[in-house]
Structure formats: C-alpha cells, structure tokens
N, C-alpha and C positions, 0 to 999 in steps of 0.2 A: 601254426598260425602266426604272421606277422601284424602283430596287433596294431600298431602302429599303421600300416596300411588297409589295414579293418576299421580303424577311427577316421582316416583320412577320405575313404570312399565312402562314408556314414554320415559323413560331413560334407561331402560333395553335393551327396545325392539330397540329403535334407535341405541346401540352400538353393540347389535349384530347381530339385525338380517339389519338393516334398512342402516346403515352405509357401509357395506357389498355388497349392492345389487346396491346403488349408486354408490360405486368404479366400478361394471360390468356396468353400467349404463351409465358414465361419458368414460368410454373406448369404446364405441360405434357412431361413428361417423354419427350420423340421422340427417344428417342436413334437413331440411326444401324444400319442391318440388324447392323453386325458388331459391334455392341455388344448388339442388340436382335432376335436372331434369328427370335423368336417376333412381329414387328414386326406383321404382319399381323392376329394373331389377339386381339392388346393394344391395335389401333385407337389408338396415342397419335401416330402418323404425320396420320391420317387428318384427327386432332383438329387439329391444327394448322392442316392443312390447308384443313380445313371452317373456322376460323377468319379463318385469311387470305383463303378468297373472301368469306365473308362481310363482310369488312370492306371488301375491293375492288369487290364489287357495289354494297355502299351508296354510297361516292364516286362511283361513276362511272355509276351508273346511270342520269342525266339526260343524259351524254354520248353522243350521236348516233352509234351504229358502233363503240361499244365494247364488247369482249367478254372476258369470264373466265371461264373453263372449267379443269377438273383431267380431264386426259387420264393416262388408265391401260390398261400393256401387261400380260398376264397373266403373274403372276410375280413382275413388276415395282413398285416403291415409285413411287407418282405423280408427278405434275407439273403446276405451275401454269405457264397460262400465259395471259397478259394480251395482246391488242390494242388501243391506241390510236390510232384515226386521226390525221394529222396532216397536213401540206404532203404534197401528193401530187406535188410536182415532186423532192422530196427521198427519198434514200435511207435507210430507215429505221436508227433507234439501238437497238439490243437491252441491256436490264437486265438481270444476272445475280445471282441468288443461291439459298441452298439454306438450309432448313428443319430438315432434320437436324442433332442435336447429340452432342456429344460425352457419355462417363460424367459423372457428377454427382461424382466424389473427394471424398477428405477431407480437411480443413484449411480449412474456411471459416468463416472469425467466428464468433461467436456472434453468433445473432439475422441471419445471411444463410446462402444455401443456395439448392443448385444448380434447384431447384424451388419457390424460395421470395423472388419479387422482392423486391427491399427499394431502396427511391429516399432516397437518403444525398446532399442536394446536390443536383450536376450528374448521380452518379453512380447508374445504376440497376444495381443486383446483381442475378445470376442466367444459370444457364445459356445462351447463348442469344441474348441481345440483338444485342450485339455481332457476331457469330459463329454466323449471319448473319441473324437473323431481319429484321432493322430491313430490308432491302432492300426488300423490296417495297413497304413504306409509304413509303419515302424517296421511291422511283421515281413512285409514282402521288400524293402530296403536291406534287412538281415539278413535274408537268404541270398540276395543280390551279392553281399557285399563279399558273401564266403564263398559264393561261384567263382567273383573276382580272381578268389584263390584258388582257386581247384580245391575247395576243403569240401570232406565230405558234411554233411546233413540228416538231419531224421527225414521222413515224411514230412511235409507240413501242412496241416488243416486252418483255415482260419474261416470264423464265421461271426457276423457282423450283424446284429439284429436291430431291429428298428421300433422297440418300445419297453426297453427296460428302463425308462426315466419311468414306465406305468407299472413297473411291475414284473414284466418279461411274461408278459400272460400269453402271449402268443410264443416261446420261444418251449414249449413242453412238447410242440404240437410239429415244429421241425426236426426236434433232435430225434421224435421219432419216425420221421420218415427220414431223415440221414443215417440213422444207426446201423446200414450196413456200411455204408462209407466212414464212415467215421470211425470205427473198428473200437479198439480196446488202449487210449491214448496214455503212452510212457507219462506227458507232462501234459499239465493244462495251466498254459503263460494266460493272465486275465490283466490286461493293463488297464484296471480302472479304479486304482486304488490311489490312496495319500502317501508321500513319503515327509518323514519329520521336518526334513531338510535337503536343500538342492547339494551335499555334499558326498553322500556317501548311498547307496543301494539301501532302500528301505523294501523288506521283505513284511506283509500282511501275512498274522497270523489268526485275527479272526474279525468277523463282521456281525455287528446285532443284529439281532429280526425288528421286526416292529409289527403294530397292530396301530393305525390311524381308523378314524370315524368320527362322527359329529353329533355334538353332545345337544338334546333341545329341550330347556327347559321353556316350558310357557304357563301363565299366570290370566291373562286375559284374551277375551275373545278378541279386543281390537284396543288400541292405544287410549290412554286417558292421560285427562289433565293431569300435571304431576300435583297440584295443588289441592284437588281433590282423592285422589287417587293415592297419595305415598303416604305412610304410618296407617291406612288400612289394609293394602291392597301389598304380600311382600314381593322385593323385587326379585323379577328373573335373576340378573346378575349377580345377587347377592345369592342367591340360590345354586349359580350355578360354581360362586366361589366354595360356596359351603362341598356342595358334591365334590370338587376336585379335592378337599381336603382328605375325603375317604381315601382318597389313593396317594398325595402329597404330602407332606408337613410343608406347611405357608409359609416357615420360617427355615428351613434348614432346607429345603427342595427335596428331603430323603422321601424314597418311593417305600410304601409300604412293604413287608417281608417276604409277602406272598409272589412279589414277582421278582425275585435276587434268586441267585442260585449261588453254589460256592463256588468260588473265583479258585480254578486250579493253581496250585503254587508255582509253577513252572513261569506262567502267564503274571504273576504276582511279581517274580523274579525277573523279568523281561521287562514289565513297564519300569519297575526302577531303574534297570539299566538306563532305559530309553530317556528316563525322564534325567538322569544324571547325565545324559550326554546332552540332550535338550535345554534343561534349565526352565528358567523364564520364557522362554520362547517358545514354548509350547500355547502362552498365553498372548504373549508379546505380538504374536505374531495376527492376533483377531483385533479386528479395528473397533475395543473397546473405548467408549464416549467419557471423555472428559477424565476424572478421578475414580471412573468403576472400575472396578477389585475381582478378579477371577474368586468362585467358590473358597478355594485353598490356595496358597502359595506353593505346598510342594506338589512337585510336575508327576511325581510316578501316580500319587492322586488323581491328579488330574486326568491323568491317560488312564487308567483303570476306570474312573467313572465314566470316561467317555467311550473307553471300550466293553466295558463285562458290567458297570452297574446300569438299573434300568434307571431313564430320564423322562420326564412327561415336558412335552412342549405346546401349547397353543399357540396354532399355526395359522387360525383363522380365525375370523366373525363376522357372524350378519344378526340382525335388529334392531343397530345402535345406527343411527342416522351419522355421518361426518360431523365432525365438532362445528364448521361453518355452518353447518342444516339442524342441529340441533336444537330443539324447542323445547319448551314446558308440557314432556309427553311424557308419560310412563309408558315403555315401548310393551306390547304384549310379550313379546317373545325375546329369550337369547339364545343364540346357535356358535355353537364353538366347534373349529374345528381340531382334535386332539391329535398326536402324535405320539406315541409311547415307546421309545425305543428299548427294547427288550434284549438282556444278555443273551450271547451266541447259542447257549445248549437248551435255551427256555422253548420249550412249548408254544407258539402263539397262538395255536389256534386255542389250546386250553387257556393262556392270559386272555385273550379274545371276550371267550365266553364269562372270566372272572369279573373282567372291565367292565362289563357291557350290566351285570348283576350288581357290583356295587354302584353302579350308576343310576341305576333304575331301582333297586328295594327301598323303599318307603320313601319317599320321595318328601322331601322340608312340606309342611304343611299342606299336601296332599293334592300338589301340581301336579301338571304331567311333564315327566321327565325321562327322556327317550334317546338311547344311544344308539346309531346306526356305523356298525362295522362297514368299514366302507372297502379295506385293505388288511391283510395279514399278510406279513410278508417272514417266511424263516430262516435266521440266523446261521451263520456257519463258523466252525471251527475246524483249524486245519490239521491236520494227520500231520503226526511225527516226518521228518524231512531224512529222504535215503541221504547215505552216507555219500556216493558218487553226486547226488544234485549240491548236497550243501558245499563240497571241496567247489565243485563250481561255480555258484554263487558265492560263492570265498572268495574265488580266483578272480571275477568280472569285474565284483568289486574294488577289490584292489587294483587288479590293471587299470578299469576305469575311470572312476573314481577318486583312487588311490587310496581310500581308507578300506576297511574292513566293513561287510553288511550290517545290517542293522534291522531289529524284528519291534512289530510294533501291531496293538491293536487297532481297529478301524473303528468309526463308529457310525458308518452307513451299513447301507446293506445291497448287496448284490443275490437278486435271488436265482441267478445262473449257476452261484456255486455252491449250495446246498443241492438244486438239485442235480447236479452233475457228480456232484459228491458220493450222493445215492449209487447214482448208476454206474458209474466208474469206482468202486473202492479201493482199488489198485495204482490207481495215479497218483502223481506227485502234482503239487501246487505249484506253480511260480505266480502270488496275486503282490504286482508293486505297480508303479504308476508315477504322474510328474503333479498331482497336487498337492504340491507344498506349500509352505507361510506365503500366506494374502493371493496363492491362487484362485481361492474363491468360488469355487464351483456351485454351481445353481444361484450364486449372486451375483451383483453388478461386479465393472474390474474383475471377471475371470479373465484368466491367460493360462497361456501355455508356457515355461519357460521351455525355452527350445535348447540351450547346453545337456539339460539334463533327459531331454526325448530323444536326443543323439545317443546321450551314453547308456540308456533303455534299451534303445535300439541294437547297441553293442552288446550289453548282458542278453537279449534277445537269442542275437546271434553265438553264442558261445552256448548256451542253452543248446540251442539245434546241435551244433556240431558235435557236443560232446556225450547228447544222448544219441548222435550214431555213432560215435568210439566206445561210449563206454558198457563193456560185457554186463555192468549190472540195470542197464536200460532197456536191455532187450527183453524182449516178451519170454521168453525161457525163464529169466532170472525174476519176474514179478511176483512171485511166491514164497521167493528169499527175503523180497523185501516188503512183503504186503505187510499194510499195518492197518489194522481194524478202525473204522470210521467211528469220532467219538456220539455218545449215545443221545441222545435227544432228552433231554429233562422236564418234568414237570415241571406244574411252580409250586416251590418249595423257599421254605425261611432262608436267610444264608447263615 
C-alpha cells in the first residue's frame, strides 16, 4: 500500500466530491421519529436518503457487483444498505451508521444553524455531519481509494439506519431480514463514537445503557394561590426533589449502590492512561459557565464516571410556567423528565423496574407519584481485540495520525452494538468516530472536523484491506480467535 497516495485520493475525494454532498446533507432537517413524528408524511427522512444513494450510485457504479438499495418495512423508517464485492476468501466487514438527527436547539452562533452548513476552517457546522451522516461517504471513499491501487479488500457491507437518535427500534427488524446477506462479519467498523482528541485514533471500548422516563409527582387537582395554598398544601417540586434523593446524594451526585457494578481493572487501567494523556481537557474542552468546577480535577475520574459509573440527568420539565408567565400559583403538578445512564454490563431492564419502585413506594405524604419508563436502552462492552486487528489499528494510527491508538470509554449509547454483539460473537469491534472537544453532538455548534474524517476514512480503509490479507481474518480462523461476549450484570453494589 502507498499510503501516502491512499491520504492523497481521501483527500481528494473528501474535498470534492464528499464535503459537497454533506453541505446538502446538513441543510436537510431529518430529525429522528421521536423528535419528528409526523416523519413520513414530511419526506425530510426520505430526502436524505435519496441523497445518499444517489451519491453512492454515482461512485460505485462502474464497480462490478455492487449494489445500493433502500429497503423499507411498512411502518417502518428505511434503510440503506450498500454491497461491495470483495476477497471472496474473506469474511466480510459490515459499516455502521445512521442518518437521523437530533433537534436543531438554541444557542448556535450567529451566522451557523442546525440546518444551515457553514465550513469555518477544518470545521464544518451543522446538524448532522458528524453525528453521523459522514459514515457512509467515509465507508465507500475507503474502498475507492484502495481500488485506486489495485489493493485487495474484505467484502464490504454498510448499512445506514434512520432512527437510532430513537433508539434503533426499527433496526432489530432489518437485520433480520438481511441476515442471509449479511453473513457471519470478520469486523463491525461503527463510526459513531467520540474520540478524546483530533490527534491520534481513539478506539471505544464500551457504551452505557440507560433507562430515561418521566417522573409525575402531583399534589392538587388544579393550581392555587400560592398564598393560600403554600405551608398547607406540600410542594410538588420539593417532593419530587426529595424522590430523586432516593436514587442521588444532592450533594456529592453519587448514584445509589444498587445501580454500580464493578468497574473491571483493565478498564480502570485504560481510563488513567487516557486521562494522563488528556489532562484537563477532558474538561476544558465542555463550555463550562463562568468559575464552574468539573466534579473532580483528576481526568482518569472523570472518564470512569462518565464511562462505567451510573449518572442521573434531568433532561426535562413541564408544570412550571416560564419565569416571565410565572404567577402567585401553586402549580398542581411537577413532571421531570429523567435520564439515568447506566454502566455497560448493568441490566436495564432490571435498573428499569428498581427505578420506577423506588420512585413510586410510599410516596412523601401520600401524593400521587408515578414513573413512566419511557426508554431502556442496553449498554455494551467490547470483546478482547484479535491480535491481527489491534497490529492494524497500531499501524493506521501511526501512519495516520502519527501517534499510537488510544482506548477510551463512551458515555452514550448505541443500541446497534449490544445487539449485534449478541448475534455476531465472533466479530471484532472497530467503534471510533470524529466527536471530539466542543464537537458538540445533539447541541448547538456541532461540527464535523473534516482533517480527522479523512484520516477515519484512511484507518477505514486499512481495516478492509488487511482483513482480506490477513489468514487470522478469515472465517476458517474465527475459532482461534473467538472470545466470549462479556456477561450481562445485574444490579449489584460496587
């Protein structure tokens, strides 16, 4: 491989053809079914979609047995999905990404906007990019770029789904009617992760589950004066601070014992690296207000609690009138909505059922207080890495790069690779990605940096080829290297 002319056509092909088709991309408002319920009837799904193949037809249309197709189950929000022939002695590499976005919110610059690309630099603003449109161009650019050479390739599968900002509830329902096609996958590349820094190849080694729902404590049938009404009547909101204390300490944010799990040492050992390469920037990098103080100074903390310990977030509320509409009213009701991020091997559907009971048993003075599960979503943690993928991911990085990889917990969740994890236990992981410090994903000021979706693109590509050279990639050898899927945990103390 002449690497050097592998970055040069990666870089060609991004600036003009791939850059281009993001700006259409990013001005396309696809938000997500649960954002965008009326999704079907709005066609802004569709649009993207029809986008995307059409740009993936052009490329690869001269390629011999290459197919792109958008398969639609009734009901359901479609799916791209791509095959590229390749080494037919090798077991194919499946590319993951998803098309749906999150709300557009407020607080973005002037002169940038969630529907409104704007290329600043490196960086390209807008909904989108990042997060995850840029996948498939990346995916089918790599294979482009090693045809260039005459190198050989795996297979390449890629499939692109359009509502995992929801959850991916429709995406259980394709894999099984793909799964003769889509066979028994060497690698599963997921470009929808964070890396610490636009410097060096950041490999994800695990994602939280979570368990959201909305907490509703009520007090009164209908509003009263607060002057009548307050030191007889108690308040929702103080009611519903008191509940979340069951599961919080108010003071220290530590989540009660029942939803921790023990944090494997391996994983313990990884975020300190991380955080010693990190520093302050782990922190530095969030658009902390005025003199606010991250939880802890030290960074391997910091990544540990945002990877493996559970965090409660209130994400939402309705009862409370806008501080301008606000009157002399004791509101009947307070509705929160919660977010609980849950370590990788925790159980949520059993956190789920804990949550929802300490939230409801005996209720402060004998309100009605009512948790509705709205979301369960399960955690994953990644399988030991074959000795042939990680020399590769060694090698990309460096060439690329120039530094050496780098392994780091997530603290979102993709629930495409738990369950694929399931179904595949045989596969290796590739989950890395271009959200780095103040990329911002699902907030205002997302962007893409585009240096670092090139050099993606390039570990991408090195990925393919060397799972069609390398003897321990091929389906003969997945027995030598299978490694047991880790176990699914209750909730237990840590």
């Amino acid at each position: 491989m002449d690497t050097d002319k592998l970055l040069d056509t990666i870089a060609r092909t991004w600036d003009a053809d791939v850059t281009p088709a993001l700006f259409d991309y990013i001005a396309i408002p696809c938000e997500s079914p649960a954002f965008d319920p009326q999704w079907q009837a709005n066609g802004h799904l569709d649009r993207a979609v029809e986008l995307m193949m059409d740009w993936a037809r052009d490329k690869l249309g001269d390629l011999p047995g290459a197919s792109v197709e958008v398969i639609r189950l009734p009901g359901r929000t479609p799916v791209i999905f791509v095959d590229i022939p390749g080494d037919a002695t090798s077991a194919p590499v499946l590319v993951y990404g998803h098309l749906d976005k999150q709300p557009p919110m407020k607080g973005w610059t002037p002169g940038r906007g969630a529907w409104w690309p704007t290329l600043e630099g490196d960086r390209l603003y807008g909904r989108g990019g990042a997060d995850d449109g840029y996948a498939i161009f990346s995916a089918i650019t790599a294979v482009l770029a090693l045809r260039e050479q005459g190198l050989a390739h795996a297979r390449c599968t890629i499939l692109i789904e359009a509502c995992e900002e929801s959850g991916s509830a429709d995406l259980p329902h394709y894999i099984d009617q793909l799964a003769p096609r889509l066979g028994a996958p060497a690698v599963l590349v997921v470009l929808d992760a964070n890396c610490g820094n636009y410097d060096q190849l950041w490999l994800t080694t695990s994602l939280r589950g979570q368990v959201a729902g909305t907490l509703t404590v009520r007090v009164l049938d209908e509003g009263m004066h607060s002057g009548d009404a307050s030191g007889v009547v108690p308040s929702s909101f103080r009611i519903a601070r008191l509940l979340l204390s069951r599961i919080e300490d108010p003071v220290s944010g530590e989540i009660v014992p029942s939803f921790h799990v023990a944090i494997p040492e391996a994983r313990r050992a990884q975020a300190a690296q991380a955080g010693a390469a990190l520093g302050a920037n782990v922190h530095r990098q969030l658009p902390l207000h005025g003199a606010t103080k991250p939880v802890t100074d030290d960074a391997g903390t910091l990544l540990l609690n945002r990877a493996w310990r559970p965090q409660l977030a209130v994400i939402g509320i309705d009862g409370l009138p806008g501080v301008a509409n606000a009157a002399a009213v004791m509101q009947p009701a307070t509705l929160l909505k919660l977010s609980l991020r849950l370590p990788p091997t925790l159980d949520p559907q059993v956190a789920a059922e804990q949550l929802k009971t300490l939230l409801e048993s005996d209720p402060p003075y004998g309100c009605e207080a009512s948790f509705r599960v709205d979301m369960v979503s399960q955690g994953w943690h990644a399988p030991p890495v074959a000795p042939w993928l990680q020399a590769t991911l060694d090698r990309a990085s460096t060439i690329v790069f120039g530094r050496p990889s780098a392994l780091i917990g997530g603290g979102g969740g993709i629930p495409f690779l738990a369950m694929l994890g399931e179904r595949f236990p045989d596969a290796q992981f590739v989950v890395t990605g271009v959200l780095g410090p103040q990329s911002n994903a699902h907030g205002p000021n997302e962007f893409l940096h585009i240096p670092t979706a090139k050099r993606v693109t390039a570990t991408v590509a090195q990925v393919l080829h060397d799972a069609s050279t390398t003897a321990a990639a091929r389906p003969h050898a997945s027995i030598q290297h299978r490694q047991s899927a880790p176990q699914r945990s209750s909730c237990t103390s840590s």
